[in-house]
mmCIF file of the N, C-alpha and C atoms, coordinates in Angstrom:
data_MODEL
# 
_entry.id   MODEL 
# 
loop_
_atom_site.group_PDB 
_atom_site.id 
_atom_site.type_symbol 
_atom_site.label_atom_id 
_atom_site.label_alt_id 
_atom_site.label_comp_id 
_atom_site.label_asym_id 
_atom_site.label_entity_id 
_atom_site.label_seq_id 
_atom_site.pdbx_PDB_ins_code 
_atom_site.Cartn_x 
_atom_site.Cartn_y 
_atom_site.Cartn_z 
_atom_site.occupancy 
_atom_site.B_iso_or_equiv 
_atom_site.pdbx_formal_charge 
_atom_site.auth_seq_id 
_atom_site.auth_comp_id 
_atom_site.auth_asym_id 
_atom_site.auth_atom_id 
_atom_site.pdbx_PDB_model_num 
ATOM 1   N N  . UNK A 1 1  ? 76.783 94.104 179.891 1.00 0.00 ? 1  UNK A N  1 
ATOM 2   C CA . UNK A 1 1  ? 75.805 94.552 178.916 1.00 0.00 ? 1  UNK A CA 1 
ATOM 3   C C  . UNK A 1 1  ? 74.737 93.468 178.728 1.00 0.00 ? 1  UNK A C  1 
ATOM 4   N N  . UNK A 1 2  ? 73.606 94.201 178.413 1.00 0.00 ? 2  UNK A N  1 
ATOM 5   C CA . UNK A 1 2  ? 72.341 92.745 178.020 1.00 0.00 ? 2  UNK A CA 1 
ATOM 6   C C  . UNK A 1 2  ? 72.372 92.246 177.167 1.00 0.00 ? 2  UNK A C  1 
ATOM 7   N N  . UNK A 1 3  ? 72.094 90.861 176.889 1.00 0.00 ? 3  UNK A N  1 
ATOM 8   C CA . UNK A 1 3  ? 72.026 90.126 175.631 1.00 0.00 ? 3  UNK A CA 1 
ATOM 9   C C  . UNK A 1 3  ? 70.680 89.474 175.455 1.00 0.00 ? 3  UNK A C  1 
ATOM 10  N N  . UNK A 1 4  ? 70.757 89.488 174.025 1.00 0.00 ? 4  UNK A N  1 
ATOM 11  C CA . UNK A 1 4  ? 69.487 88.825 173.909 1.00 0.00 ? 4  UNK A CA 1 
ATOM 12  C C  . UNK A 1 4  ? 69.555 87.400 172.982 1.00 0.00 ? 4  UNK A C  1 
ATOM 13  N N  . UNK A 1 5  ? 68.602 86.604 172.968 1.00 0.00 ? 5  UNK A N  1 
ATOM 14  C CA . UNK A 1 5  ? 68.636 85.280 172.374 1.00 0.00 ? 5  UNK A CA 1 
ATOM 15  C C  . UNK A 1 5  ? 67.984 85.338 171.069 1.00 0.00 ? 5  UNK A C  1 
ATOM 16  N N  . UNK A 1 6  ? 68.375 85.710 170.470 1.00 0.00 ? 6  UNK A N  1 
ATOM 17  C CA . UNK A 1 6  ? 67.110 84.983 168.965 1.00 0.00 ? 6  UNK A CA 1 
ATOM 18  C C  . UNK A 1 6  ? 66.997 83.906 168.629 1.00 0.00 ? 6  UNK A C  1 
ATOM 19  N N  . UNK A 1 7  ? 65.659 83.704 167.718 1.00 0.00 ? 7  UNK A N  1 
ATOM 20  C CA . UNK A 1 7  ? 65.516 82.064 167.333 1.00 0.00 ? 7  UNK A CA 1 
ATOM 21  C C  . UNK A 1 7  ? 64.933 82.713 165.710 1.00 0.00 ? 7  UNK A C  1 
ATOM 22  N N  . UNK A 1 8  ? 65.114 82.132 165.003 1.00 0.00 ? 8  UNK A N  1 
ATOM 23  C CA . UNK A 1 8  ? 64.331 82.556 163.763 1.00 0.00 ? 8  UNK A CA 1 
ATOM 24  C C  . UNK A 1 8  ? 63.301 81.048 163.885 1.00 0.00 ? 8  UNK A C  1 
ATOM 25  N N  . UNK A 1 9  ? 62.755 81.604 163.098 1.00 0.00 ? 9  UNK A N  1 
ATOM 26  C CA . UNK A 1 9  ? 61.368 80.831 163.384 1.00 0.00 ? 9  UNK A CA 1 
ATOM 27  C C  . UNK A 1 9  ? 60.300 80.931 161.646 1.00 0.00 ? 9  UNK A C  1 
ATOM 28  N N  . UNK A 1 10 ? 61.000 81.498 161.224 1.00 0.00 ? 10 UNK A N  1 
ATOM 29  C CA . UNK A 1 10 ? 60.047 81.664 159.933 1.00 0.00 ? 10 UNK A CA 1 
ATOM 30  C C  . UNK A 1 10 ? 60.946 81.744 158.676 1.00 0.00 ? 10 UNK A C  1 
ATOM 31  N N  . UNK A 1 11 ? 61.012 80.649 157.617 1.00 0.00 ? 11 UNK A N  1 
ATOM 32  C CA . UNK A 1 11 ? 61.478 80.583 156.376 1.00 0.00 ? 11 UNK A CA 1 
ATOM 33  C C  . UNK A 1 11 ? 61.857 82.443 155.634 1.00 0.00 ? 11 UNK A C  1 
ATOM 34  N N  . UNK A 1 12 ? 62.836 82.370 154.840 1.00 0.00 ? 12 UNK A N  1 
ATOM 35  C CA . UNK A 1 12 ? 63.152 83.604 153.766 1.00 0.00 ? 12 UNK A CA 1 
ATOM 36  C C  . UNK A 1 12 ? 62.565 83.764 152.773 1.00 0.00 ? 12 UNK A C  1 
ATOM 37  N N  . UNK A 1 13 ? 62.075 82.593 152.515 1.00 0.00 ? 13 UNK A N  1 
ATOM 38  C CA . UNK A 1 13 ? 61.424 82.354 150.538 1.00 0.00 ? 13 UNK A CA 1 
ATOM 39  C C  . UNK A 1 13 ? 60.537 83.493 150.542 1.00 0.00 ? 13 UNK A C  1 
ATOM 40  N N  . UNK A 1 14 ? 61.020 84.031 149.426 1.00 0.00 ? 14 UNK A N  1 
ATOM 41  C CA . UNK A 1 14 ? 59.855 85.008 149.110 1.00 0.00 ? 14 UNK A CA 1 
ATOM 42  C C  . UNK A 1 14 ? 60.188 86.808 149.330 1.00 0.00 ? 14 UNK A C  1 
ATOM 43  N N  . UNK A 1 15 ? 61.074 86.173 150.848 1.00 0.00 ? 15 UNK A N  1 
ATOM 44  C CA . UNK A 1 15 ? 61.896 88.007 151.144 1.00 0.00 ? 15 UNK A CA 1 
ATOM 45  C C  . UNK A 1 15 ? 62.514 88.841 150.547 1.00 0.00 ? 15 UNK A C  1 
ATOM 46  N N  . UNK A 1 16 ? 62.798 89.940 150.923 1.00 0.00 ? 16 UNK A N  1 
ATOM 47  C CA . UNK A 1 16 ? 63.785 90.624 149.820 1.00 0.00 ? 16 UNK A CA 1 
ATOM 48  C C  . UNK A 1 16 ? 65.300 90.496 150.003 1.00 0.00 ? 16 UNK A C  1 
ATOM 49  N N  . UNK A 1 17 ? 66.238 90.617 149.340 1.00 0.00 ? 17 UNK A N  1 
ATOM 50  C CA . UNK A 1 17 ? 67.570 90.643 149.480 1.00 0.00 ? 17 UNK A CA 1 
ATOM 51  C C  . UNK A 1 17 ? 68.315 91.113 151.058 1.00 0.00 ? 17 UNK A C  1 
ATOM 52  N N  . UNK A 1 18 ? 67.713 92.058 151.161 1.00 0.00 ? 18 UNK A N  1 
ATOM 53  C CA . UNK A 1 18 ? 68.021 93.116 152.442 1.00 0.00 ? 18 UNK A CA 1 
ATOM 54  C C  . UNK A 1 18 ? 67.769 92.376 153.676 1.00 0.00 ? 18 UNK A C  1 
ATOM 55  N N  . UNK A 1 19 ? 66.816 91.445 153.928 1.00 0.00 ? 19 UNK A N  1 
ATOM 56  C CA . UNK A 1 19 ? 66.092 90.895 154.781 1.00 0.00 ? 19 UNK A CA 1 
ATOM 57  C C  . UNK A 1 19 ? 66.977 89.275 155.141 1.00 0.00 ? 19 UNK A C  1 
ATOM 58  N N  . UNK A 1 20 ? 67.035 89.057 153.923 1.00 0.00 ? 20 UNK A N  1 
ATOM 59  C CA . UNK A 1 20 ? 68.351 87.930 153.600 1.00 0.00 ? 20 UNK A CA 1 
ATOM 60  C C  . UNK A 1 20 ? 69.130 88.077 154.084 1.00 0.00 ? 20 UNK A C  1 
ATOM 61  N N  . UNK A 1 21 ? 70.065 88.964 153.895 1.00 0.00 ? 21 UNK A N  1 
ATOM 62  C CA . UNK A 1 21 ? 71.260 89.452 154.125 1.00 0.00 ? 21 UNK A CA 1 
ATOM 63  C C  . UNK A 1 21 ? 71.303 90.070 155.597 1.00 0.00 ? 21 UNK A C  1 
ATOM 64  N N  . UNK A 1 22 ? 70.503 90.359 156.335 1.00 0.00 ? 22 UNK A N  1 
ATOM 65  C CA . UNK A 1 22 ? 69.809 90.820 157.750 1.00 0.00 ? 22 UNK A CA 1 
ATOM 66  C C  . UNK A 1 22 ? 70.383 89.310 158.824 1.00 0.00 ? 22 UNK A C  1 
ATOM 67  N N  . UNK A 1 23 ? 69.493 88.195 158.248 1.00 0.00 ? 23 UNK A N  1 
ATOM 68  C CA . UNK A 1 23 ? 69.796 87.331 158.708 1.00 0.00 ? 23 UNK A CA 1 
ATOM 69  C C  . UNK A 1 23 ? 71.206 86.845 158.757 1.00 0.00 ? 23 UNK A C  1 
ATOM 70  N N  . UNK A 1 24 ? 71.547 86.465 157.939 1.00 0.00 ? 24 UNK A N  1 
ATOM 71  C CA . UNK A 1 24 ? 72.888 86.120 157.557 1.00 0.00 ? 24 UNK A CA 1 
ATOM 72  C C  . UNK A 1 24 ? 73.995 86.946 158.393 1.00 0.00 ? 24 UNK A C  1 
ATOM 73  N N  . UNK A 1 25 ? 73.711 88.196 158.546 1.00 0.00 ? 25 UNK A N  1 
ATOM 74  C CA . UNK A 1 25 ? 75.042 88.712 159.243 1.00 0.00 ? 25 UNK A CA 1 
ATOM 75  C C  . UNK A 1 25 ? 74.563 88.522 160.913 1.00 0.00 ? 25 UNK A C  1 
ATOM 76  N N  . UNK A 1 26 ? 73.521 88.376 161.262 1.00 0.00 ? 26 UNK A N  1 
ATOM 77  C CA . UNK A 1 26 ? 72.818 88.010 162.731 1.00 0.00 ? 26 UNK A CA 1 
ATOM 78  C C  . UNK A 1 26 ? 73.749 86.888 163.187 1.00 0.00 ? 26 UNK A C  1 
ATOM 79  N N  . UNK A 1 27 ? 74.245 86.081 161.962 1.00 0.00 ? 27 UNK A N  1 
ATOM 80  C CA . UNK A 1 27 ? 74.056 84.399 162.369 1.00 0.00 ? 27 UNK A CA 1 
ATOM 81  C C  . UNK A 1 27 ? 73.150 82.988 162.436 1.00 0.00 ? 27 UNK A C  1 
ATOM 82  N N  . UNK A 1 28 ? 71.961 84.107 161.464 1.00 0.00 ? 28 UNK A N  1 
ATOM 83  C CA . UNK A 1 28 ? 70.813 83.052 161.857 1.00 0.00 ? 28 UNK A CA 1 
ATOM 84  C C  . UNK A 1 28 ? 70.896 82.239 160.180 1.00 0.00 ? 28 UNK A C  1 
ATOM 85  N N  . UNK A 1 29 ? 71.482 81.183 160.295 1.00 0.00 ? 29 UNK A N  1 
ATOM 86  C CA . UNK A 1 29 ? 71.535 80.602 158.713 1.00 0.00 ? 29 UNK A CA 1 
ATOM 87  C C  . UNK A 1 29 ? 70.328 79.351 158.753 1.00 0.00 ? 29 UNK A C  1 
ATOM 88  N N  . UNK A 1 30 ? 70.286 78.919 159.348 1.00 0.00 ? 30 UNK A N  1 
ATOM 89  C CA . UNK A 1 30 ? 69.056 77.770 159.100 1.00 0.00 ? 30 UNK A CA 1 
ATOM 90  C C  . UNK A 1 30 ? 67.608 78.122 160.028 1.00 0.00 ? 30 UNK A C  1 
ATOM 91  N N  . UNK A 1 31 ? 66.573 77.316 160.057 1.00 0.00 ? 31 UNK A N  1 
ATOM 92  C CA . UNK A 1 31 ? 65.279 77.165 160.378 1.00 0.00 ? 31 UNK A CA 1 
ATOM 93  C C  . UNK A 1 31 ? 65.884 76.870 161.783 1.00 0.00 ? 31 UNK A C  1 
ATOM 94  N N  . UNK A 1 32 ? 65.189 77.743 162.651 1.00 0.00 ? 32 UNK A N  1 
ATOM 95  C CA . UNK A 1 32 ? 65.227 77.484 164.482 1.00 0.00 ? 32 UNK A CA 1 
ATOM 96  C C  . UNK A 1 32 ? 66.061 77.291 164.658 1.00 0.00 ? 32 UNK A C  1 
ATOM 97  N N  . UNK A 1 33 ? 67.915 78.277 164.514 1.00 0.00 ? 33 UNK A N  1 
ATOM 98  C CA . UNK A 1 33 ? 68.893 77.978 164.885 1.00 0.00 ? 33 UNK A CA 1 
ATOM 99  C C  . UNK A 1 33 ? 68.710 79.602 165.637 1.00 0.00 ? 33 UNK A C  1 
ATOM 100 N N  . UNK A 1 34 ? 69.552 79.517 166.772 1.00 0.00 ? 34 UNK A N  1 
ATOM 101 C CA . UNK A 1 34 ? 69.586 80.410 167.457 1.00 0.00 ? 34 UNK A CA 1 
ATOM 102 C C  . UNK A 1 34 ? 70.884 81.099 168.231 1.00 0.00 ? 34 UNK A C  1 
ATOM 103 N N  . UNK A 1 35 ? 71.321 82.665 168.240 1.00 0.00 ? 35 UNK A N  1 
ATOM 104 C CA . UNK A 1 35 ? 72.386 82.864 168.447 1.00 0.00 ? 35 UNK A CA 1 
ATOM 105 C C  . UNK A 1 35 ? 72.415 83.882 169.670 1.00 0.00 ? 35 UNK A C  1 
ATOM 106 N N  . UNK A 1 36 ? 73.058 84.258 170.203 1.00 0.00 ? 36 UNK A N  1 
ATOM 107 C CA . UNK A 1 36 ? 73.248 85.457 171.440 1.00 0.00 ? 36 UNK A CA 1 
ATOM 108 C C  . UNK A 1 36 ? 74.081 86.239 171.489 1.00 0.00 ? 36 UNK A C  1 
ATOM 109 N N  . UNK A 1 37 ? 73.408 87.465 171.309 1.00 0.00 ? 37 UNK A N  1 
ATOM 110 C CA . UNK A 1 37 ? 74.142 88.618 170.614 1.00 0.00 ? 37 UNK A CA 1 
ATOM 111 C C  . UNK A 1 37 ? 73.720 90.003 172.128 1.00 0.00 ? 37 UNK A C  1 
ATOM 112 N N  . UNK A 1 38 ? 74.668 90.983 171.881 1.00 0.00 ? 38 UNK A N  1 
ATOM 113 C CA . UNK A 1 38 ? 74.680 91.783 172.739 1.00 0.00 ? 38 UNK A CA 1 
ATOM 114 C C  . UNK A 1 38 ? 73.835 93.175 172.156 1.00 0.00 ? 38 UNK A C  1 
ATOM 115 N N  . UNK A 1 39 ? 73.037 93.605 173.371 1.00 0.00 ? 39 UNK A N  1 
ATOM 116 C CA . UNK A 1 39 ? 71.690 94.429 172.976 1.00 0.00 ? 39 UNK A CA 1 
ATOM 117 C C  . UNK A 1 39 ? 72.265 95.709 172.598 1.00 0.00 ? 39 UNK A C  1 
ATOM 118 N N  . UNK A 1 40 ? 72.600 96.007 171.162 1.00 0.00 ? 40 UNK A N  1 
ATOM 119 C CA . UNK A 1 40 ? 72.754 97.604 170.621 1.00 0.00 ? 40 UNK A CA 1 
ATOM 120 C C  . UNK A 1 40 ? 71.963 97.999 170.142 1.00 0.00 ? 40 UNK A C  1 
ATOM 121 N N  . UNK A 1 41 ? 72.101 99.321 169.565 1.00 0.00 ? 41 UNK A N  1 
ATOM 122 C CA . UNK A 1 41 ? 71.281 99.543 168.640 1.00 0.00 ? 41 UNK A CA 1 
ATOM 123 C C  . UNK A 1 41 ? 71.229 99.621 167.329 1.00 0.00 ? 41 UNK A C  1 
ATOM 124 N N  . UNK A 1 42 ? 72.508 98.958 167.164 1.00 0.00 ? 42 UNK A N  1 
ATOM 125 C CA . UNK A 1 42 ? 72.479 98.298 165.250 1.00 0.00 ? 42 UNK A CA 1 
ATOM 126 C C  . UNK A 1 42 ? 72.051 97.251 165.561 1.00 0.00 ? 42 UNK A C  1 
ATOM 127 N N  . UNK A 1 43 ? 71.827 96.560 166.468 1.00 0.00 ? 43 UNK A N  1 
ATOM 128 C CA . UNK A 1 43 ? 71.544 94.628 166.965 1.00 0.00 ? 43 UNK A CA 1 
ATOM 129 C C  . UNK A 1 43 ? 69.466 94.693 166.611 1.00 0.00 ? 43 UNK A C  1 
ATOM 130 N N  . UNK A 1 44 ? 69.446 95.815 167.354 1.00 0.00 ? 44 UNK A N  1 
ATOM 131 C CA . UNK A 1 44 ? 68.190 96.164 167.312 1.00 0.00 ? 44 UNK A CA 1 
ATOM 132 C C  . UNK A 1 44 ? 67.923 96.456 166.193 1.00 0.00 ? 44 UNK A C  1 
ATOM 133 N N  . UNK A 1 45 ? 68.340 97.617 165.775 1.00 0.00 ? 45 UNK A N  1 
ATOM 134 C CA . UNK A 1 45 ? 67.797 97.568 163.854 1.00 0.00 ? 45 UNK A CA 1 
ATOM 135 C C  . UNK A 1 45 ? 67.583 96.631 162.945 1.00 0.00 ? 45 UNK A C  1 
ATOM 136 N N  . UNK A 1 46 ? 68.402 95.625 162.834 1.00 0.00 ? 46 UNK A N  1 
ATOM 137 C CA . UNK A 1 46 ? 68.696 94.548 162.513 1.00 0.00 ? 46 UNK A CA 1 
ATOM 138 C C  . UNK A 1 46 ? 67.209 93.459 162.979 1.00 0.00 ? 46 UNK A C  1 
ATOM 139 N N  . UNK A 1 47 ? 67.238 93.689 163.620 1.00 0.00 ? 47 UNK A N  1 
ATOM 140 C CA . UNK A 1 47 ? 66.137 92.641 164.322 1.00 0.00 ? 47 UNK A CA 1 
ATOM 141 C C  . UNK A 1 47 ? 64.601 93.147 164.375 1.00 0.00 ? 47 UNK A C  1 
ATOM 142 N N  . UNK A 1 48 ? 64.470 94.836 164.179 1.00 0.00 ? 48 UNK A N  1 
ATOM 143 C CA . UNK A 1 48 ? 63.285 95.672 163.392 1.00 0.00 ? 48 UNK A CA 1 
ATOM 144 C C  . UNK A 1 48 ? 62.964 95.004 162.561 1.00 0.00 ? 48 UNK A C  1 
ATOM 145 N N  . UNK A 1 49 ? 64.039 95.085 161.444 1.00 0.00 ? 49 UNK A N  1 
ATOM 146 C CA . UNK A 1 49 ? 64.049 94.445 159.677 1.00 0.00 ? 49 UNK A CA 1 
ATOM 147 C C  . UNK A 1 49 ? 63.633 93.441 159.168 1.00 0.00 ? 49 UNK A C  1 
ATOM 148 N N  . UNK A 1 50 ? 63.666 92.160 160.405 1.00 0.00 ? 50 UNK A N  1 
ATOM 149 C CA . UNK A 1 50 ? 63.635 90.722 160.023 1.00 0.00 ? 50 UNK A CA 1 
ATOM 150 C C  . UNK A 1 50 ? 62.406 90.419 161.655 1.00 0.00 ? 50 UNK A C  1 
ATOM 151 N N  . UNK A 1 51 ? 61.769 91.368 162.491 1.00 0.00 ? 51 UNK A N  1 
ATOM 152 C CA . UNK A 1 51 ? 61.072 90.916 163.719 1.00 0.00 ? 51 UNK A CA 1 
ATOM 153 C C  . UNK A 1 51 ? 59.881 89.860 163.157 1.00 0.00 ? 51 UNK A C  1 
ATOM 154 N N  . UNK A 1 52 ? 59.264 89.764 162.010 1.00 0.00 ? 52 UNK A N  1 
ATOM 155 C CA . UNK A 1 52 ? 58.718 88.841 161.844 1.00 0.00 ? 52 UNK A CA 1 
ATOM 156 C C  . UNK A 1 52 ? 58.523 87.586 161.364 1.00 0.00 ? 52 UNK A C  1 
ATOM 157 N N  . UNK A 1 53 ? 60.303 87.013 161.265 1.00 0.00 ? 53 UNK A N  1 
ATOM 158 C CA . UNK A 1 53 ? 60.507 85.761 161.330 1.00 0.00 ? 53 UNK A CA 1 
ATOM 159 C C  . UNK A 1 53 ? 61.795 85.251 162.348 1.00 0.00 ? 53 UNK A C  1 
ATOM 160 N N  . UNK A 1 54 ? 61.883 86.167 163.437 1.00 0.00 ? 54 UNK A N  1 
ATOM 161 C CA . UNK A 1 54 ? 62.467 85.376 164.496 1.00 0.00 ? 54 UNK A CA 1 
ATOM 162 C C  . UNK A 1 54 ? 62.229 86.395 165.643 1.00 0.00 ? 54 UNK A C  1 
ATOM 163 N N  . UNK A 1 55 ? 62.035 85.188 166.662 1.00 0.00 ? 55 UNK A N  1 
ATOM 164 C CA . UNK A 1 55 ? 61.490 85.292 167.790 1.00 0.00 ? 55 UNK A CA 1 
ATOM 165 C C  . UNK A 1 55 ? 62.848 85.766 169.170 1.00 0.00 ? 55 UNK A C  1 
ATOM 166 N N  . UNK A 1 56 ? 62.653 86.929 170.045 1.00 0.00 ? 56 UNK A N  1 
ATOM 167 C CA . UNK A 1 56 ? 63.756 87.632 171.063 1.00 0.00 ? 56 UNK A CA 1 
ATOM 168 C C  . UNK A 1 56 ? 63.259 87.242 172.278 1.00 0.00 ? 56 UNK A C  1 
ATOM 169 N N  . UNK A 1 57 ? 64.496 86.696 172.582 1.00 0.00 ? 57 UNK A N  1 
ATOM 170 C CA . UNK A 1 57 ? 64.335 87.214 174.319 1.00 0.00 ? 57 UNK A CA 1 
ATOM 171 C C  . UNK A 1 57 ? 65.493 87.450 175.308 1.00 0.00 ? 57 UNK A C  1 
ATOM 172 N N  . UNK A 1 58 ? 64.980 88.365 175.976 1.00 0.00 ? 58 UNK A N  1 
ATOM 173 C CA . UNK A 1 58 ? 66.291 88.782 176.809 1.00 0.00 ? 58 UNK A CA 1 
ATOM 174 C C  . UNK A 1 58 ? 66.956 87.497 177.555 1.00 0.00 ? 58 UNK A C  1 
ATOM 175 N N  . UNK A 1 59 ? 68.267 87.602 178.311 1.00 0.00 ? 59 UNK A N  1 
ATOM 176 C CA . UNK A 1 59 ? 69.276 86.511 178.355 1.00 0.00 ? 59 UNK A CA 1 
ATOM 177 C C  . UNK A 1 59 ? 69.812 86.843 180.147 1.00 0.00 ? 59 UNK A C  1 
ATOM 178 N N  . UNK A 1 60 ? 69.120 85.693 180.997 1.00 0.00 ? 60 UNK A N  1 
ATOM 179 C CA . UNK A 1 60 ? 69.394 86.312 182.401 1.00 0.00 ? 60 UNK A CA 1 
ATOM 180 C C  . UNK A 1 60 ? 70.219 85.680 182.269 1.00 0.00 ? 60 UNK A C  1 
ATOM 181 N N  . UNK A 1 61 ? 71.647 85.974 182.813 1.00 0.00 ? 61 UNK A N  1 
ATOM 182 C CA . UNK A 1 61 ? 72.643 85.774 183.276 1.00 0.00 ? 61 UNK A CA 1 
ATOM 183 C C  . UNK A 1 61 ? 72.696 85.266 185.160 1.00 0.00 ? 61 UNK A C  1 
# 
């Protein structure tokens, strides 16, 4: 299956709860920490919710 890499890249202050909590179950807890997760489509929703403070890319194996 494909995976993809995230990086968050942009602070929470200011977000809403939902968006918070978006992150947090991703794995993404600090500034430019980055995790690799497998491409679904709850992975994807998830990453809709929060696309403008972390940055995707697919994961060649």
């Amino acid at each position: 299956m494909q995976k993809l890499k995230i990086t968050r890249t942009r602070s929470s202050i200011g977000s809403g709860d939902g968006q918070i909590a978006t992150l947090k179950h991703l794995g993404l807890r600090k500034l430019n920490s980055t995790v690799v997760v497998e491409d679904t489509p709850v992975t994807r929703g998830m990453i809709k919710k929060v696309e403008h403070m972390v940055k995707v890319e697919p994961v060649v194996e």
